[in-house]
N, C-alpha and C positions, 0 to 999 in steps of 0.2 A: 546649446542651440538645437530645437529639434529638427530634422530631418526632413525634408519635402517627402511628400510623397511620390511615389514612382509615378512615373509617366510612362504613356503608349501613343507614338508617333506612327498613324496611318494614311491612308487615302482612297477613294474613288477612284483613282485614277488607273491602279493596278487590275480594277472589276473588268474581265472582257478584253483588257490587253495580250494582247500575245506576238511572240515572234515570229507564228508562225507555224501551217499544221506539223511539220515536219521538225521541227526544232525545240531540243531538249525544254527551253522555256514555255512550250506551247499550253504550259498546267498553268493553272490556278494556283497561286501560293498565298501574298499577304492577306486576300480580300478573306481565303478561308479562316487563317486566324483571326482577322478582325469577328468573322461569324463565330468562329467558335467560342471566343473569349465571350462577346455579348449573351450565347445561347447559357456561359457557365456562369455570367453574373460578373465577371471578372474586367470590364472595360462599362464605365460609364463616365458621365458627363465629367467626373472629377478626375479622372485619368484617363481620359481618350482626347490627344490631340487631331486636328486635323492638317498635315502637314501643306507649307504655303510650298508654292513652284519659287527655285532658286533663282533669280533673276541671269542674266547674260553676262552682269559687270562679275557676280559674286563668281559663278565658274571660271572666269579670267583670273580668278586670285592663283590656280592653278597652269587648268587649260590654257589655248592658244588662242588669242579673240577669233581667228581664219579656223580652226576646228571648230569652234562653238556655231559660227554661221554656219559651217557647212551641216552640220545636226540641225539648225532652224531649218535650211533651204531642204533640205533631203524630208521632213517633215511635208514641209509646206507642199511640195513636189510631188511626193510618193517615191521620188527615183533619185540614183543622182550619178554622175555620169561619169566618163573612165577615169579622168582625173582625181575627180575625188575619190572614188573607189582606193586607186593605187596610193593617194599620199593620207588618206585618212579610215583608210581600212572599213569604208562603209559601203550595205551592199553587197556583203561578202555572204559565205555559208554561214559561219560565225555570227557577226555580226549584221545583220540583214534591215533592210528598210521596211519597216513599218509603222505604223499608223502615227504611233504614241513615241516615236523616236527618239525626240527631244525633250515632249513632257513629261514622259514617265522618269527618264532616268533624273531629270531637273526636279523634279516634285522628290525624288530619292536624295539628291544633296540637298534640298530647301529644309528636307526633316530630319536630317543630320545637324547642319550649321542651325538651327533652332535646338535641337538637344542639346550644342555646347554652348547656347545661350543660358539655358533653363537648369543647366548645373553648374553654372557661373559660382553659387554658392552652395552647393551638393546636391546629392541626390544621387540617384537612379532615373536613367531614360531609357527604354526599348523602341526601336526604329527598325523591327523586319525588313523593311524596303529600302534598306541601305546594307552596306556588302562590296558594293561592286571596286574588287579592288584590282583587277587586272588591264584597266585604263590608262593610257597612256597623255602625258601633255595634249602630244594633237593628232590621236588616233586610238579608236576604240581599240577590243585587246577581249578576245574572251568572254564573250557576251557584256562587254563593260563596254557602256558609252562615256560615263563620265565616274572620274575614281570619287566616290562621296566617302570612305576611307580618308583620303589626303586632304579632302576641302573639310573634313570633320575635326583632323588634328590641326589642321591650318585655323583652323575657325576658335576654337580652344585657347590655340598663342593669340587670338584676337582678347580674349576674357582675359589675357594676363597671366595663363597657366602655363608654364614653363617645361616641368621637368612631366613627361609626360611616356604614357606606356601601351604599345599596341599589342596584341594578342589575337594571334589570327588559327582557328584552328579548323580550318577549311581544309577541304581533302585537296588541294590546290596551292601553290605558291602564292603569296600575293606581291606578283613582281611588281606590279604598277608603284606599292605603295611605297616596296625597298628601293626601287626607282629615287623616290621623293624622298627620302629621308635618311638615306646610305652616307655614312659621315658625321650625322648629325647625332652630338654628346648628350642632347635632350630629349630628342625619341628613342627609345628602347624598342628595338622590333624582334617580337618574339613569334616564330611558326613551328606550327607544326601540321606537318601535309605528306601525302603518299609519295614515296619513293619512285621514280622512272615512270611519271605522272606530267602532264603536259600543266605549265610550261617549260616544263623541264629544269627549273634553274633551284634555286633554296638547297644547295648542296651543303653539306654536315663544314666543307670548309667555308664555307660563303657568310664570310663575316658583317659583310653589307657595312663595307666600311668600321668597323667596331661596333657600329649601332645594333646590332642584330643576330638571334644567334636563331639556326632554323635546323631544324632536325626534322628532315625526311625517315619516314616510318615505313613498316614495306608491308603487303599484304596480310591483312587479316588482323590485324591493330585493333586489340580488343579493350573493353573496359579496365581488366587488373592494367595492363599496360601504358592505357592514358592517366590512371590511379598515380602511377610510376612520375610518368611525365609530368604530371601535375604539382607533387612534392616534389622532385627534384630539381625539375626546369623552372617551368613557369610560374611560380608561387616565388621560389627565393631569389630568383633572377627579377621578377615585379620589384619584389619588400625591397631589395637593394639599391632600387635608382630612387625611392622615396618617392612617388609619383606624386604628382598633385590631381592628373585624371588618368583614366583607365579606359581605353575602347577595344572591346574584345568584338572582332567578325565571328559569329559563330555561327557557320554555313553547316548545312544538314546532310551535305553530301558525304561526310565520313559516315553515314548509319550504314550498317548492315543492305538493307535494299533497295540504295541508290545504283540509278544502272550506271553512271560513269567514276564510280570507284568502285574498290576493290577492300575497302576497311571493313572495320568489322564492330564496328561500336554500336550501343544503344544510344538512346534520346537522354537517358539518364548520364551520361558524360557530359553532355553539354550544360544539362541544370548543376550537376555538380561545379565545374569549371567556371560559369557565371556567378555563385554562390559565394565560391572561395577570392575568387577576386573582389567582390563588392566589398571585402573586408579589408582589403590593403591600402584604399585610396577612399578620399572624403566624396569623389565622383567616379560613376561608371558608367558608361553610356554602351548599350548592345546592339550590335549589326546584325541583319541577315548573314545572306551569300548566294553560297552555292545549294540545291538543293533542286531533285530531279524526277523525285518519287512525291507524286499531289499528297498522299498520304501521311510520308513520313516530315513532308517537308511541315506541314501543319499540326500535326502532335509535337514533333520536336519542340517549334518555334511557341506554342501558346503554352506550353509543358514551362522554355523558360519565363515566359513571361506571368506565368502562375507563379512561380519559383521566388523572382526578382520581387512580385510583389503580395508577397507571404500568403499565397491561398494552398490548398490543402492540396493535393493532386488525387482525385478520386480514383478507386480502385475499378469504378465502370462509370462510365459516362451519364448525364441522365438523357434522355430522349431526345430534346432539343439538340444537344451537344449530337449526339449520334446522326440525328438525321443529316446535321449537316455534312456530316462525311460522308454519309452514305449519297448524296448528290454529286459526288465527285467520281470521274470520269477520267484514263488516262488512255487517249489512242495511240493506237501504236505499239504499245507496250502488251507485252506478252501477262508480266505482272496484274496488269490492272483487269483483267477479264476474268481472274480470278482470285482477287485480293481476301484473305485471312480476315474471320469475323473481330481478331484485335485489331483491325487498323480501322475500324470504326464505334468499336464499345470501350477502348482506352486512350490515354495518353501516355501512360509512360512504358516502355517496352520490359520486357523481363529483363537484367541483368544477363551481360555478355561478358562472362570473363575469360580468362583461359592462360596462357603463359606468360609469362616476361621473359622472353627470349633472350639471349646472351647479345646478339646483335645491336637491339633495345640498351641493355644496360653498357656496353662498350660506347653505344652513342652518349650518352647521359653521361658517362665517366668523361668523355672526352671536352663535352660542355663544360663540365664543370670544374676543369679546369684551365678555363679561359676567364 
């Protein structure tokens, strides 16, 4: 049976959104891949979805019906007031009320629960604007209003797919999602994220009930070393549960010039790490995340989505592609007033390698023997 073609799950609705001047989110992220992929030929009419808003009942499959109001009403508002502040963590530094409160993050599970529709019977789906896995039942968590993570593998057991495999390699814990699925014999939760990294928790013993094995990495986590983790960990730890799907979050903030981590990877870990899982399972469906740098978060993300769907990865840009980087803008940032003529005439970064630390292989030994 031949293969779907891959799909690309986007929207409007992310153009012009922001959290805010002051707030890490305040960049441009999915709308620039959607520009860049169209500028490279790489998204049209037969693989470019345009993602629907999740309705109110569909996020009750997870969320709290009283949190989901309180994101219409804080919307509809502009404000929302101390109660809800204190029981639904909205409003805050973190998490902050804005425009797009409720749509944006609802239009980010609508094109999630549509991917694990649309690989019902295989395939590949990319959904950039999905990620957000530090959301809690009935309180946002980390720039997360709603976990589209959880309602993505929730949405999957709706298609009748069972034994199923998360892979989150976000420079971040994804508590929200070990939350929802700690105990459970049929999700497999596999992370990998910086070590004494806020939210602090995904510790090397933290089994997440058996479900989950999470290997915190520490400072300067470079390519040979995700190389490591990749054959060791995540690859044979996947093959072994027999997935029937596979959703890997592959948040951009482990690159090299994210200002809220500390790792040390290229872009090319991430195309490789998507590459290698499309192979295990008959479905893959890929998340954004986290990602902080306008820049890197946009080579990264349309690098995998070239990747996922077999186009070449040029060694320079052609003009179209360039210009659109070149319109990008990061205030605030020290970086971005004087951004590297690579982060707008490439995608893919040079290769970062450098050691496998003993610390690195003592983790992985320890894994793998559980």
């Amino acid at each position: 049976m031949q293969q779907p073609i891959p799909r690309f799950i986007g929207s409007e609705v992310y153009r012009g959104s922001s959290y805010g001047p002051w707030h890490p989110l305040r960049i441009p992220r999915v709308p620039t891949v959607m520009d860049l992929g169209r500028a490279l030929g790489w998204l049209g009419p037969d693989t470019y979805i345009n993602s629907p808003r999740a309705k109110p009942v569909a996020l009750e499959l997870w969320h709290t019906p009283r949190y989901i109001a309180a994101l219409q009403r804080a919307e509809a508002e502009g404000a929302v007031d101390a109660e809800t502040r204190t029981r639904h963590a909205l409003g805050t530094t973190a998490n902050p009320v804005f425009a797009q409160i409720f749509r944006r993050p609802a239009t980010s599970a609508g094109g999630v629960m549509l991917a694990a529709e649309l690989v019902a019977h295989g395939g590949v789906v990319h959904v950039p604007g999905g990620g957000t896995h530090h959301a809690f039942p009935d309180r946002a968590n980390g720039f997360c209003y709603i976990n589209d993570p959880v309602l993505c593998l929730l949405a999957l057991r709706r298609q009748g797919l069972e034994r199923l495999v998360y892979v989150d390699i976000d420079a971040h814990h994804c508590d929200g999602v070990e939350h929802a699925f700690a105990g459970d014999p049929a999700v497999r939760m596999i992370s990998v994220h910086e070590e004494r990294r806020w939210p602090f928790t995904g510790a090397l013993e933290d089994r997440a009930g058996g479900a989950g094995f999470n290997l915190p990495v520490p400072r300067g986590f470079n390519d040979t070393e995700m190389e490591a983790v990749l054959d060791r960990l995540i690859l044979p730890r996947t093959a072994e549960h027999c997935p029937d799907a596979i959703v890997l979050q592959c948040g951009a903030d482990a690159v090299t010039e994210d200002p809220l981590s500390r790792l040390a990877l290229s872009n090319n870990a991430h195309r490789r790490v998507a590459l290698a899982l499309r192979d295990l399972a008959p479905r893959l469906i890929v998340l954004g995340g986290g990602g902080y740098n306008p820049w890197s978060v946009a080579r990264c993300w349309t690098g995998v989505w070239g990747a996922l769907s077999g186009q070449e990865i040029p060694d320079r840009l052609p003009p179209q592609a360039e210009a659109v980087l070149r319109t990008l803008r990061w205030p605030g940032a020290r970086a971005g007033k004087t951004p590297p003529e690579s982060w707008f005439t490439t995608l893919a970064d040079p290769p970062r390698p450098g050691p496998l630390r003993q610390d690195i292989r003592d983790r992985l030994n320890t894994l793998a023997q559980r």
